[in-house]
N, C-alpha and C positions, 0 to 999 in steps of 0.2 A: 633369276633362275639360272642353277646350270646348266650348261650344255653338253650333251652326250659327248662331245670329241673330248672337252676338257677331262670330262670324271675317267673317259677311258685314259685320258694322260697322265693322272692321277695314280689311277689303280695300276695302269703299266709300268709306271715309273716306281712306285711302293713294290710290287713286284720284283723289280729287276736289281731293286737294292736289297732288299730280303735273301733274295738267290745269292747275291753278290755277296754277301755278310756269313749264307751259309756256308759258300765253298772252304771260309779258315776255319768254319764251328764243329767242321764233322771233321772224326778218324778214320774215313776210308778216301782213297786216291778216286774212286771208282764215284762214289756219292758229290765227292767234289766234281768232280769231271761234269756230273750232269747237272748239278747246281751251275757251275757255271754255263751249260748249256741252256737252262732255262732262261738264265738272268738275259743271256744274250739271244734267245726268241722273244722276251720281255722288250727289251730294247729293239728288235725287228718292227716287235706291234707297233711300236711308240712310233717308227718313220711311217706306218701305214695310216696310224689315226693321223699325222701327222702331214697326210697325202702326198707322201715322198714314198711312193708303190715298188719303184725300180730299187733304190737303196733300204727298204722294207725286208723286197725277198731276197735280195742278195744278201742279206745278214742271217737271214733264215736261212735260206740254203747252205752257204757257206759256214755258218757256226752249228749248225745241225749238225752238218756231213763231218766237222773237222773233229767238235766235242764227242761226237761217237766214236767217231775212229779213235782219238787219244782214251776213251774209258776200255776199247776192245783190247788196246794195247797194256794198258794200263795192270787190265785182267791176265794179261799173255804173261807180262815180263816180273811183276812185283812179288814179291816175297810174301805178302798180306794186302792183297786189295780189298779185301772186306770191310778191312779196318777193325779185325776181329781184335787186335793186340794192341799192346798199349802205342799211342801214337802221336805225336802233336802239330798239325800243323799248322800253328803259328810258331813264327820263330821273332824274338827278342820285340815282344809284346810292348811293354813299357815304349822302348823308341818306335815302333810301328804306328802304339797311339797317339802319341805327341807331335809326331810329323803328321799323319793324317788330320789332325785335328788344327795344326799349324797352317797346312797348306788348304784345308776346306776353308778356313777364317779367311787366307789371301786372295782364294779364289773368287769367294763370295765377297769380300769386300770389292776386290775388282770391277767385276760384273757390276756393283754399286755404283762406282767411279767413274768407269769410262763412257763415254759419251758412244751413243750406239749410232747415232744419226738417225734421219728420222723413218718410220713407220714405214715400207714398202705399200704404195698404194694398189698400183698395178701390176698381182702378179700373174703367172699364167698359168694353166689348169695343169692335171698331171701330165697327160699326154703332150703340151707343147712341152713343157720340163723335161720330158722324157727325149725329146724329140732334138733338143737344143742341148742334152747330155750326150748325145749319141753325136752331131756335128763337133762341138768339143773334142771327143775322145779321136773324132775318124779328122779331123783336122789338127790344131794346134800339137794335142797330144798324141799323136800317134804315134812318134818315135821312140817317147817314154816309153807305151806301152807293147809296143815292138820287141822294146830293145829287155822289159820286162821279164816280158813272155821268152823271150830266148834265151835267158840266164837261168828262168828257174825250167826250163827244158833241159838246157845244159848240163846243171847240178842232180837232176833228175839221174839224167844217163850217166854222170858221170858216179851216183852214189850207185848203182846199180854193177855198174861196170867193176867195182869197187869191190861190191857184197858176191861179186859171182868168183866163185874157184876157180883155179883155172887143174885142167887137166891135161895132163899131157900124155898121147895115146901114142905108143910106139907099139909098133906089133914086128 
């Protein structure tokens, strides 16, 4: 018999490659945008059935917020975001397919290959996972993500600082 986590692994994962396969199928920037947006709520669910809850909603949250933002822009700045006019986007097809099909064969043969070691018997439920992610990040990595967080601040203010005119008021 299957079991519900698997068929939802199934169904999320057929999902998020369907999405995945739409965003070159369509002629609007705007449609891709949200194909891609699904594929990657698709792949959210999979860490949730998956009872990985903290990297679940973080992919949700995060690719939510980012693929709307890129489709509003998408709308603001494009010449034809509808995809009203003739449009293509795939570009140089033939080697697109031969590599991806090249590199799915290497991948899956790999996974075939390599010795994975054995079975994890003992693991811990979400909440210790969550608990032993959180020690992780506020111990060993901390400075990574310190040092992270203060570059894309940085680049923040400094693309801002950048975008603002400058005016010079003499009276």
């Amino acid at each position: 018999m299957i079991s519900i986590q698997l068929l939802l692994l199934i169904v999320l994962g057929l999902v998020a490659i369907w999405f995945g396969w739409r965003v070159f199928m369509t002629s609007s920037m705007v449609r891709s945008a949200l194909s891609l947006m699904a594929s990657m709520i698709a792949i959210g669910g999979l860490f949730l059935v998956m009872e990985a809850e903290f990297l679940g909603v973080l992919q949700i949250m995060m690719m939510g917020t980012e693929m709307s933002i890129m489709a509003i822009f998408m709308m603001m700045y494009m010449m034809d975001p509808g995809g009203l006019g003739e449009m293509d986007m795939s570009h140089q097809k033939n080697l697109s397919i031969t590599g991806a099909v090249i590199i799915s064969l290497l991948i899956g043969g790999a996974t075939l290959i390599i010795d994975w070691g054995p079975i994890a018997v003992n693991i811990p439920g979400p909440h210790e996972q969550n608990r032993l992610l959180g020690l992780e990040i506020l111990e060993r990595s901390m400075m990574i993500f310190e040092t992270a967080g203060f570059t894309i601040l940085t680049g923040m203010i400094a693309a801002i600082a950048v975008a603002l005119s400058v005016k010079n008021k003499r009276n």
